[in-house]
C-alpha angles and dihedrals in degrees: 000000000000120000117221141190135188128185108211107195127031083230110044144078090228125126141156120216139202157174119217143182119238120229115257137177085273098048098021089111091033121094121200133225111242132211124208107205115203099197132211135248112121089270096280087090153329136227112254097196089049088051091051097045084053083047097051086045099064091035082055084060096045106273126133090225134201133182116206124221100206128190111281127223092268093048096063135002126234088025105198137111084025091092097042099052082044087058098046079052096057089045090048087050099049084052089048092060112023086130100053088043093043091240131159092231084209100052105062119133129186127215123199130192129198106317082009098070087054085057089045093039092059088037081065109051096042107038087110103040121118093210091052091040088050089059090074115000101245106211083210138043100265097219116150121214095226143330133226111190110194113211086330140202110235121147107028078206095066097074106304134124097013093211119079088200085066102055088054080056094046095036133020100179110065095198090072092044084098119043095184082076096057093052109125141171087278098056105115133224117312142192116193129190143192151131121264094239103032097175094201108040108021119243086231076080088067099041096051096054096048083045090056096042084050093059093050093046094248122168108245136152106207112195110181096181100208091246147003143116121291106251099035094145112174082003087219143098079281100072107000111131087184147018093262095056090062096088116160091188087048093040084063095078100082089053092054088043088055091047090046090049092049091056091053 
């Protein structure tokens, strides 16, 4: 397997990262699905061996898989859209090169955890969208074949963050604090996934956004498991950070999501 990184603006600390397959005799002619990860981390960081252990999941499933580093809140005020132009990047440069990376270019899907669910909620909403292309001149339609958003973030109005002064710092423009007003008839499939009592992002985040997919006939799968930690990630000995975060009923959910992905 084969490490890659791939810095995205000449000034920016910005990269996305992945681990790909190589072609051989017996996958030359096969193209594999890829995953983008977005990973957590309240926009001050994010944890570079949980976003490798989401990364060798889904390699371990067939994907070529990527996490992206996207610019962080003291890096650039207000921060958005820098993540999200730094999302629709890493989709355009999978495209670029589908053939060097052996990619289906029409089977890319982004997964976003936490605060990066805010980030692949958006994404959703606005892949298509002139004023957000026109941001940074994609050379490829930016669809993405289907998102998965992890106990995410979705409206910064829904319990986090708990300052107001931080979501001026996150987002200027109030009228994108909430993406599950910005769902259409374009949004793409999407899995979501969260615990019934998140502590920390309320699962109301979760239940708003497949509200929203569900009125404009959007394809979703919305599991809320009855309790568990914010931040569980894979739920298992990968990523646990306590006892509590090895969960073998809330592991379950990337299972669910593969099986959901295959069908699609």
């Amino acid at each position: 397997m084969q490490i890659i990184q791939k810095s995205l603006f000449p000034q920016s600390n910005a990269y996305l990262k992945g681990y790909v397959r190589e072609a051989d005799s017996d996958s030359q002619h096969f193209k594999f699905p890829a995953v983008i990860i977005v990973p957590g981390g309240s926009f001050t960081h994010i944890s570079d061996q949980q976003a490798e252990s989401f990364a060798l999941s889904f390699a371990a499933q067939g994907y070529q898989s990527f996490y992206l580093r996207y610019s962080f809140d003291n890096e650039k005020r207000p921060l958005m859209p820098n993540p999200l132009i730094e999302l629709g990047q890493s989709v355009d440069y999978l495209k670029q090169h589908a053939v060097d990376l052996n990619i289906d270019p029409n089977q890319i899907i982004v997964c976003g955890f936490s605060i990066g669910g805010f980030v692949v909620s958006s994404f959703n909403n606005q892949y298509d969208d002139p004023e957000f292309i026109n941001r940074f001149h994609p050379q490829n339609d930016l669809t993405p074949k289907a998102v998965i958003l992890s106990y995410p973030v979705i409206d910064l109005n829904l319990g986090f963050p708990k300052d107001p002064e931080q979501i001026l710092d996150w987002e200027a423009n109030p009228k994108l604090t909430a993406a599950e007003n910005g769902v259409t008839r374009t949004n793409v499939p999407t899995f979501i996934w969260h615990t019934a009592d998140d502590p920390f992002v309320p699962a109301v985040n979760s239940l708003k956004y497949a509200e929203a997919l569900a009125a404009n006939q959007i394809d979703y799968e919305l599991h809320v498991f009855h309790h568990g930690r914010h931040g569980m990630a894979m739920a298992n000995q990968l990523t646990a950070w306590n006892n509590e975060s090895n969960d073998p009923h809330v592991a379950e959910w990337f299972k669910l999501a593969i099986e959901w992905l295959n069908q699609l």
